[in-house]
C-alpha positions as CSV (number, residue, x, y, z in Angstrom):
1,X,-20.0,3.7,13.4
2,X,-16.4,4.3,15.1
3,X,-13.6,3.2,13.4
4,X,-12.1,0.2,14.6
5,X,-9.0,-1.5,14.2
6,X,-6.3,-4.0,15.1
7,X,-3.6,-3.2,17.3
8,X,-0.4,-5.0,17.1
9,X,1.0,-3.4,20.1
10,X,-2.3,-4.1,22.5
11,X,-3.2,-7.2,20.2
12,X,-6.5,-6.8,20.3
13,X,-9.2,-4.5,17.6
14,X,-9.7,-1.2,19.0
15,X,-11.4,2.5,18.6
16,X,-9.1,5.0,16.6
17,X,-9.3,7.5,18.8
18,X,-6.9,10.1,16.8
19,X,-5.0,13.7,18.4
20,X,-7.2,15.3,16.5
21,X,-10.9,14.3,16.3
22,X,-12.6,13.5,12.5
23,X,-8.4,13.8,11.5
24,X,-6.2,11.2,10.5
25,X,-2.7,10.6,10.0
26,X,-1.2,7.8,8.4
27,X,2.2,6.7,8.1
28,X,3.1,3.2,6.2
29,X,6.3,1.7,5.7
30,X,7.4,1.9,2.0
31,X,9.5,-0.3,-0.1
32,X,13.6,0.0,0.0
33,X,14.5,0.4,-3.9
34,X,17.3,-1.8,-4.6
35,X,15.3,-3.6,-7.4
36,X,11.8,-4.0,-8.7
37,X,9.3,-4.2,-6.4
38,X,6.9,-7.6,-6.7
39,X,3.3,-7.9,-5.5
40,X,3.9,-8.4,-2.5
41,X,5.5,-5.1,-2.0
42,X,2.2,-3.8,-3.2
43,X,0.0,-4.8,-0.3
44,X,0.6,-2.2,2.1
45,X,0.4,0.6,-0.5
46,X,-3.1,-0.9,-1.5
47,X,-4.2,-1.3,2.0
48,X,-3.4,2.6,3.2
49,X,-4.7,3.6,0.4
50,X,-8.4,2.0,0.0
51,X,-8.5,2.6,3.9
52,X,-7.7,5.9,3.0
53,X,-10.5,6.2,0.3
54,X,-13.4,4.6,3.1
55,X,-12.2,7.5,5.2
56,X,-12.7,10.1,3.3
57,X,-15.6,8.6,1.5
58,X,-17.1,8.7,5.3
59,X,-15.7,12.4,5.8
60,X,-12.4,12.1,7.4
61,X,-9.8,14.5,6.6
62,X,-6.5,12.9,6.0
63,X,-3.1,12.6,5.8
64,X,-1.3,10.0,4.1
65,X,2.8,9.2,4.2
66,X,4.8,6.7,2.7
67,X,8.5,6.8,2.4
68,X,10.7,5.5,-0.2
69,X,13.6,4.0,1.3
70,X,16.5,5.0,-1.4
71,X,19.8,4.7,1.1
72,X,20.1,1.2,2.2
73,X,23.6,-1.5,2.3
74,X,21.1,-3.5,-0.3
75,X,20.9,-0.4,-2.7
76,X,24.9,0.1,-2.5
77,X,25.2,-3.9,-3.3
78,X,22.8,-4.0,-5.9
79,X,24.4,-0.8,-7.7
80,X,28.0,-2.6,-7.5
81,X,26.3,-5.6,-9.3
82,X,25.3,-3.0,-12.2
83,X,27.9,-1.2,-12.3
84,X,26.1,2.2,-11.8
85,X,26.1,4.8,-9.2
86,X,24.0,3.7,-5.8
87,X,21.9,7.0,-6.4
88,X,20.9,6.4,-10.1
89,X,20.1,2.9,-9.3
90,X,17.9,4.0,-6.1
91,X,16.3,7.1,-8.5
92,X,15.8,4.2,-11.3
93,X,13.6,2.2,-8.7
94,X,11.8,5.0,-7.0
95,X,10.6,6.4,-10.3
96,X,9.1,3.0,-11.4
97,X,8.1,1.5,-7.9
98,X,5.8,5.1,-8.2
99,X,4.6,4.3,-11.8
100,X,3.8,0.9,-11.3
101,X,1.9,1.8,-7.9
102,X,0.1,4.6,-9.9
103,X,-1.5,2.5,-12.4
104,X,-3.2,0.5,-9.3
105,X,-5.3,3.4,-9.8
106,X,-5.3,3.9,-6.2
107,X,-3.9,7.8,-5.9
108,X,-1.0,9.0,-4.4
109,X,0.0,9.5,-0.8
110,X,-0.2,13.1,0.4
111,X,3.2,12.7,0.9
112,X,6.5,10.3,0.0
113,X,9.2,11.4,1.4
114,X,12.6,10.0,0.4
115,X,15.7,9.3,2.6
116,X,17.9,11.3,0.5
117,X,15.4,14.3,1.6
118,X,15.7,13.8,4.8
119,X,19.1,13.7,6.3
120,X,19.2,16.9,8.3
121,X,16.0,15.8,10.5
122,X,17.8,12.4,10.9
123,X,20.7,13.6,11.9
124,X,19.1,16.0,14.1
125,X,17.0,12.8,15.6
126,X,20.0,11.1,16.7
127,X,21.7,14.2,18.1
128,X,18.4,14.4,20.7
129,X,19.1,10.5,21.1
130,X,23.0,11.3,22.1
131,X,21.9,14.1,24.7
132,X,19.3,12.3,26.1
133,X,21.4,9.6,26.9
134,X,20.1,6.6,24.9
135,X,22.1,6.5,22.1
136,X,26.2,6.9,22.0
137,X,29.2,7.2,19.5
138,X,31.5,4.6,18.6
139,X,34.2,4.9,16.3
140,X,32.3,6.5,13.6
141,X,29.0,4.7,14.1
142,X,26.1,5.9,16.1
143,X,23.9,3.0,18.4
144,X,20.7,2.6,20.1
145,X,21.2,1.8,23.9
146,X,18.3,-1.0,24.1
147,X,18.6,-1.9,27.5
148,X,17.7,2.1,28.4
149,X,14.0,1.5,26.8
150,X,12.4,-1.4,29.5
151,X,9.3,-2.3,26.9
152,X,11.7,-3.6,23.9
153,X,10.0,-6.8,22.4
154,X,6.4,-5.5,23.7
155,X,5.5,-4.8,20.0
156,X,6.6,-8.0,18.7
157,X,5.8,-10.5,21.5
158,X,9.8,-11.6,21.7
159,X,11.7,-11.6,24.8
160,X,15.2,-9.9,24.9
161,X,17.1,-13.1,25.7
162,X,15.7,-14.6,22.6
163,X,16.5,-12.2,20.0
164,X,19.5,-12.3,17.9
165,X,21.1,-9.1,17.0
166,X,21.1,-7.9,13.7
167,X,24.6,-7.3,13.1
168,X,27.9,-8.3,15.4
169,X,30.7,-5.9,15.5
170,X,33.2,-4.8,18.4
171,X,32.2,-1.0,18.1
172,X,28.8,-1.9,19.9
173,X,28.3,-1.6,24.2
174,X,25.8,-4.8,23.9
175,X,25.1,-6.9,21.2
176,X,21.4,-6.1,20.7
177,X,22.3,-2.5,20.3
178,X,21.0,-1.3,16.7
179,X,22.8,1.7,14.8
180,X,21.4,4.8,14.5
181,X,24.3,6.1,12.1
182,X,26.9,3.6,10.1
183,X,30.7,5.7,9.2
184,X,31.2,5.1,5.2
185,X,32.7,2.1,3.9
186,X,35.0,1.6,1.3
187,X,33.0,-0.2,-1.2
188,X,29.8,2.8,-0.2
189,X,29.7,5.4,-3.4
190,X,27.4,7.7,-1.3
191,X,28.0,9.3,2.4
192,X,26.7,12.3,4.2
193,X,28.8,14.6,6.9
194,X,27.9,14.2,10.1
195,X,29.1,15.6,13.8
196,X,30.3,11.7,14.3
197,X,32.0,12.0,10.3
198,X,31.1,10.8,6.8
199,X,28.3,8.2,7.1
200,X,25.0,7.5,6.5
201,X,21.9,6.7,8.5
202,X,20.7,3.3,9.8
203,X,17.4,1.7,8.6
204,X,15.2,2.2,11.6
205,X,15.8,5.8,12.4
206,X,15.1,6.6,8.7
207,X,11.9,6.0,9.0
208,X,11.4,7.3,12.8
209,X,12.9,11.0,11.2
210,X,10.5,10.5,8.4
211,X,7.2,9.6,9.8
212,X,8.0,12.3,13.2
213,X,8.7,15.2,10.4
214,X,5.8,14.6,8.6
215,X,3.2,13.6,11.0
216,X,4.8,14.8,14.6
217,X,5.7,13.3,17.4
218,X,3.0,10.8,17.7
219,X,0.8,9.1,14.9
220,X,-2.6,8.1,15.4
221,X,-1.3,5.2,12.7
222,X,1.5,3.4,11.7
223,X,1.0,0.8,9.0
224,X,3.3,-1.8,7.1
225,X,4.0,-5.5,6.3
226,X,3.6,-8.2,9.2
227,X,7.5,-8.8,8.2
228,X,8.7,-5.4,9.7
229,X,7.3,-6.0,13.3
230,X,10.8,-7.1,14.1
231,X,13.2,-5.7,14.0
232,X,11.9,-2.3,12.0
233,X,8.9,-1.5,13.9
234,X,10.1,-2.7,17.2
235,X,13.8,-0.6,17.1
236,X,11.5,2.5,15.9
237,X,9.4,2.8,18.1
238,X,11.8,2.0,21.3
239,X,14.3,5.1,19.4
240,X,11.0,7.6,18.8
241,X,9.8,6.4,22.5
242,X,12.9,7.5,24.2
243,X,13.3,10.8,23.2
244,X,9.8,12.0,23.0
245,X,8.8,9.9,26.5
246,X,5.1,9.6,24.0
247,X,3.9,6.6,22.0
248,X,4.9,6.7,18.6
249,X,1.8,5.3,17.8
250,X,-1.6,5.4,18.6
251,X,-2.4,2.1,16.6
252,X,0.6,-0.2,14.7
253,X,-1.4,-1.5,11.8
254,X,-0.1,-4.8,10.3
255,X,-1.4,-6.2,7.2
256,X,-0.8,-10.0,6.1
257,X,1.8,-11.2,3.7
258,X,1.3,-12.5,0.1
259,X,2.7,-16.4,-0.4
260,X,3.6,-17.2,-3.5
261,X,4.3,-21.3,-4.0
262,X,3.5,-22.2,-0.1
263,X,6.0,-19.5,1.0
264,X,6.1,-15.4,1.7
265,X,7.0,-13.7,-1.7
266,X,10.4,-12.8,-1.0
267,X,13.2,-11.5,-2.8
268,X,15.7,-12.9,-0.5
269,X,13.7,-16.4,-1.8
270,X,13.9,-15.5,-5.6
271,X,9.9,-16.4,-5.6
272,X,8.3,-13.2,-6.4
273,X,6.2,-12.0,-9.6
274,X,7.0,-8.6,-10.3
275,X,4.7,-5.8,-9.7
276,X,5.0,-4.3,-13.5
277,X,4.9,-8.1,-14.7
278,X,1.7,-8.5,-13.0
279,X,0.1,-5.2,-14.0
280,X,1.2,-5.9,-18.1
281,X,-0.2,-9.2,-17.8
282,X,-3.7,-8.3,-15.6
283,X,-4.6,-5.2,-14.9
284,X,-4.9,-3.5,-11.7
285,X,-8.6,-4.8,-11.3
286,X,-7.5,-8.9,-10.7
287,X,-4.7,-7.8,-8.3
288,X,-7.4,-5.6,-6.4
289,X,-9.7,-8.0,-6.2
290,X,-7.5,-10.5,-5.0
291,X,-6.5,-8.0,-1.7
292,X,-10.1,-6.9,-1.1
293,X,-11.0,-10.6,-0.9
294,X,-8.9,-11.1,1.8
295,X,-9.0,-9.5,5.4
296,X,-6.2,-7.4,5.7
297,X,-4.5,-9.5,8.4
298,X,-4.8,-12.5,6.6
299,X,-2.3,-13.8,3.9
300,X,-3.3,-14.2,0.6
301,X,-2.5,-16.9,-1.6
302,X,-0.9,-15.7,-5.4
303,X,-1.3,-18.2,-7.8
304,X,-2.9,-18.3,-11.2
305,X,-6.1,-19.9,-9.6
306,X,-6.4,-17.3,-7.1
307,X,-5.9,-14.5,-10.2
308,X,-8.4,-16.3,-11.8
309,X,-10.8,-16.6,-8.9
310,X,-10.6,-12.6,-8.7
311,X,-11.0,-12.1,-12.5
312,X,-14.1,-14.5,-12.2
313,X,-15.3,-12.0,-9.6
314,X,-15.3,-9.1,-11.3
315,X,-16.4,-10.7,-14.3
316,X,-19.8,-10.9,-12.4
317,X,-19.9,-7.2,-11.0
318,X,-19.4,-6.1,-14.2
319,X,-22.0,-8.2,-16.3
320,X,-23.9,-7.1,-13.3
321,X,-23.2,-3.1,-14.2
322,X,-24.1,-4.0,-17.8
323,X,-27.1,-5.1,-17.1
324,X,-28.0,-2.6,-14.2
325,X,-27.3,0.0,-17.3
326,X,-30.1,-1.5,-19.8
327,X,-32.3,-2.4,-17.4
328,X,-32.2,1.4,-16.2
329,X,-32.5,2.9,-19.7
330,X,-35.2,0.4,-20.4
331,X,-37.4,0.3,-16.8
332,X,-40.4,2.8,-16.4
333,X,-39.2,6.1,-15.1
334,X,-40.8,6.1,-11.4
335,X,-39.5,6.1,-8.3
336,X,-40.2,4.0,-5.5
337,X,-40.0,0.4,-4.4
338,X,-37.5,-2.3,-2.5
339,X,-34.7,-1.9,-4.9
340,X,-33.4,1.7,-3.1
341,X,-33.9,0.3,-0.1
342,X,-32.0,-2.4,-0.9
343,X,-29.2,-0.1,-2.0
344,X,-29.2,2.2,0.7
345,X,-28.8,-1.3,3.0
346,X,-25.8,-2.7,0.7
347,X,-24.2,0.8,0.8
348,X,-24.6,1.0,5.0
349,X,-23.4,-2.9,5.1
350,X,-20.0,-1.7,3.2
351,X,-19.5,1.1,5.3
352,X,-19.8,-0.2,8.7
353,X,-17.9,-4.1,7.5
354,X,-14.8,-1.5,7.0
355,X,-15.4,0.7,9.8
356,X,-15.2,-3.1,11.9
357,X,-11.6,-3.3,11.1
358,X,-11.8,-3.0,7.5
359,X,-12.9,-6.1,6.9
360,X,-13.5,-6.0,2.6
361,X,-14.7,-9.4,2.6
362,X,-17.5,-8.7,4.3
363,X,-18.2,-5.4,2.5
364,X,-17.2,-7.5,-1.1
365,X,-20.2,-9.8,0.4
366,X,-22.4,-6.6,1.0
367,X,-22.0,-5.3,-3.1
368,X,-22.9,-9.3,-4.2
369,X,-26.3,-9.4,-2.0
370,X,-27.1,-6.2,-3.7
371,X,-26.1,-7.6,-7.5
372,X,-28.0,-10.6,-6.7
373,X,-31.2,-8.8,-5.2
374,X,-31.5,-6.1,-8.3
375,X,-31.2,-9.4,-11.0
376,X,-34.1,-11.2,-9.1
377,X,-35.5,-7.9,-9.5
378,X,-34.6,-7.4,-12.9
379,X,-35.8,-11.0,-13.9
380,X,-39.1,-10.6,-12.3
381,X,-39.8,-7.7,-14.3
382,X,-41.5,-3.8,-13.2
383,X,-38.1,-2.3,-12.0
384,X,-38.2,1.6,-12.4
385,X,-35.5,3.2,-13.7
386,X,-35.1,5.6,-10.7
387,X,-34.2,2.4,-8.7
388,X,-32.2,0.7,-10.9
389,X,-30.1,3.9,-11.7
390,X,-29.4,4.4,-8.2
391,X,-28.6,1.0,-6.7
392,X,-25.8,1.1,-9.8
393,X,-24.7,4.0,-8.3
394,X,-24.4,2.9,-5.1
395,X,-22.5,-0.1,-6.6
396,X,-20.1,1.8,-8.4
397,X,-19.8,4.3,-5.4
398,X,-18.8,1.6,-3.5
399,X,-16.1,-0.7,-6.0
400,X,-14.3,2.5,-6.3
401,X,-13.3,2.9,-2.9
402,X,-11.9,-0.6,-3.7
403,X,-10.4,0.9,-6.6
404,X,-12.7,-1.4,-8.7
405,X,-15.2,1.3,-10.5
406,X,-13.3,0.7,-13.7
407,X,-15.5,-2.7,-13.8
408,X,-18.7,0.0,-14.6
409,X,-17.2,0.1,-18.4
410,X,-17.5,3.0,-20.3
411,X,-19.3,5.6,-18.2
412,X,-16.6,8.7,-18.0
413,X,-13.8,7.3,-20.2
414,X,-10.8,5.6,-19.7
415,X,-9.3,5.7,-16.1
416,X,-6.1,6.7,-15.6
417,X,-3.9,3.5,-15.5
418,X,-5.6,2.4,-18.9
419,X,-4.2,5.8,-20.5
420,X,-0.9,5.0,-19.1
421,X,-0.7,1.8,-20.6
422,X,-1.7,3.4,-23.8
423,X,1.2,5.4,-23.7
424,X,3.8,2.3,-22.8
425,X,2.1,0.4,-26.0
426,X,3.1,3.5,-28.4
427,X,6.6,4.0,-26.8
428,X,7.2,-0.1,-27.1
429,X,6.0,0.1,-30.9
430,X,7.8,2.8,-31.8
431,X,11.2,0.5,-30.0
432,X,9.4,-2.2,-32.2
433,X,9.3,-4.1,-28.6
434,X,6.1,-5.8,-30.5
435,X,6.0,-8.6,-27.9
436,X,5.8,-5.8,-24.9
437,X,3.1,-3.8,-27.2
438,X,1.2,-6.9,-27.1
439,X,1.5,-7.6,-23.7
440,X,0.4,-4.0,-22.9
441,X,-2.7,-4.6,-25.6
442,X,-3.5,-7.8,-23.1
443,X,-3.3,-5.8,-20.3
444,X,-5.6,-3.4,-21.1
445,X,-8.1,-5.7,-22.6
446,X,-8.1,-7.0,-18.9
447,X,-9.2,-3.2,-18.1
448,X,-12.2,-3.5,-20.5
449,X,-10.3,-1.3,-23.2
450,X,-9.3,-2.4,-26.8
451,X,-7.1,0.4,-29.0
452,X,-8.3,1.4,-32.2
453,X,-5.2,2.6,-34.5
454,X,-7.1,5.4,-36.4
455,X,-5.3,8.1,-38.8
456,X,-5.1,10.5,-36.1
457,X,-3.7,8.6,-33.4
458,X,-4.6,5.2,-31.2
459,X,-7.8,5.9,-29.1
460,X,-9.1,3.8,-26.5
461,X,-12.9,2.1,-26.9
462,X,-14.7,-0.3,-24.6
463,X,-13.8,-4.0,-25.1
């Protein structure tokens, strides 16, 4: 089946039809790290990177990009508040943002590049922006001439004489002008040269250098929060746009945003649970859930029903695995009957509800026909192992493009994130941080593990 998905820009689902046929390049929108991210922050990492796993699953080769925002006026503010240097607070937050993502156990982007990185491709960006005539100098600071790009506010539905401009100073030629390059402040502990003097690079064009160096000139995707269409999205792709005369992107993917108490999860709104919070109290497996659950451009509700809802859920997929497991070992070993059919159908249904702009609902709703169709089976009696061995696989094939194979149990050990979790237990005993060691215990628990404290070391065993 061709993949389909939403458009932002041509609001309507349509055919990926990539540069490069059976290739893929995707570029999302990481977090800016002034501070710990929450789950919220989480979403789009989890959404690029399960798409990611359908694609290659259905033999798409790949490319995956997701920057780290680490120079930002937030970063120097919230380093001032500390007391610390704006690059050890912005290295502090990359590192963890990347080891709480990890233990999603969702991979790694092929690539993360990092502001810091990437200053001479910026700078070289905004020099082409100059020449071209769409970008000028003024007293230090570099800006964005909007009215020379006539499709502004196509991406985001607003009309020019509606928006309000995102900063008001005298150095600009029009107010909705956007900088491409800010001169040093005072209170800034960080600045690069540039042909325009000490400065350092605005938010949009960061990411326009980024995703350009990376993936070229044009990108058959471009992904990130719903909350970025304006003004992020919008002053990128007008600045990429103008100098290439291409579109920046083939398809601007937007996922939905997470509400936490009736509102978005927000920092600015103090109503956020942290990601590491989250992942210490539940697991990756209940946050998962909780995403897959939900389309993509739909926003999810975070509460402790909703976590519950989702544990529920995979409570039953994994009883379900359990039993698939005996019932295998146990069954008459002969192949043959409805139950690989029915897998083969479950497995096609999951495949082609995420090619149909990856809706997981639907393919969630695929995996739970099949669980219910093998326990009639199982119940009725004369299932042969063949069968039931496969339709488990299928299953398990399936949950872990989700991220959710952990829920099979013991099969090949430990995954990854539980391991790493292991780890932060011993290092918080051994800083007698017993409340945090017990918390970690909790959270793999939620994982299906429990630790064993033998003489040689703590191993991990089924729960």
């Amino acid at each position: 089946m061709t993949l389909r998905l939403y458009d932002s820009l041509r609001r309507s689902v349509v055919d990926v039809e990539p540069l490069r046929p059976g290739q893929l390049g995707l570029y999302v929108c990481g977090p800016t790290v002034y501070g710990p991210v929450h789950v919220g922050n989480a979403r789009p990492f989890v959404v690029a990177m399960t798409l990611a796993r359908h694609l290659r699953r259905s033999g798409w080769t790949l490319r995956v990009v997701s920057n780290l925002t680490d120079v930002n006026d937030k970063i120097y503010a919230a380093a001032r508040a500390e007391g610390i240097a704006s690059r050890v607070l912005a290295e502090r937050e990359s590192a963890r943002y990347v080891d709480e993502t990890t233990r999603l156990g969702l991979g790694r982007p092929d690539a993360e590049p990092k502001v810091t990185e990437a200053m001479p491709e910026i700078i070289a960006l905004i020099e082409r922006l100059i020449l071209a005539g769409h970008a000028y100098e003024s007293g230090g600071d570099v800006y964005f001439r909007v009215a020379d790009f006539p499709s502004y506010g196509a991406l985001s539905g607003q009309k020019i004489d509606e928006m309000q401009p995102e900063e008001l100073t005298g150095k600009k030629a029009a107010p909705l002008d956007f900088a491409l390059w800010k001169a040093t402040k005072d209170d800034e502990d960080a600045a690069w040269p540039s042909p325009w003097g000490l400065g350092r690079p605005g938010w949009h064009i960061e990411c326009s250098a980024m995703a350009m160096t990376a993936l070229g000139d044009e990108l058959d995707v471009h992904g990130g929060g719903l909350d970025l269409k304006f003004p992020h999205h919008e002053n990128e792709r007008a600045q990429a746009e103008a100098v290439t005369g291409r579109p920046f992107a083939r398809i601007w993917l937007h996922n939905g945003l997470l509400r936490f108490g009736g509102e978005k999860m927000s920092k600015s709104l103090g109503n956020i649970e942290r990601l590491g919070d989250a992942l210490a109290r539940e697991g990756p497996e209940p946050l998962l859930a909780l995403f897959a659950r939900a389309h993509y451009r739909s926003s999810v509700d975070y509460s402790a029903d909703s976590i519950e809802d989702a544990r529920r859920s995979n409570d039953r997929l994994r009883e379900a695995l359990r039993r698939m497991e005996r019932a295998g070992a146990a069954a008459a070993p002969a192949a043959g009957g409805p139950l690989a059919a029915a897998a083969a159908e479950a497995s096609a249904r999951f495949a082609a509800s995420l090619d149909d702009d990856f809706k997981t609902p639907e393919a969630l709703a695929a995996l739970f026909d099949l669980v219910r169709f093998v326990n009639a089976a199982i119940d009725a009696g004369g299932t042969v192992a063949a069968d039931v061995t496969q339709a488990r696989a299928v299953l398990v094939e399936c949950l872990d493009v989700l991220g959710l194979a952990g829920l099979a149990g013991a099969g090949s050990g430990p995954p990854p994130e539980a391991i790493a979790l292991l780890a932060d237990r011993e290092l918080a005993r051994s800083e007698r941080d017993f409340a945090r060691a017990d918390a970690l215990r909790d959270a793999l628990l939620a994982l299906g593990w429990t630790v064993q404290d033998l003489p040689d070391g703590p191993q991990l065993v089924p729960a």
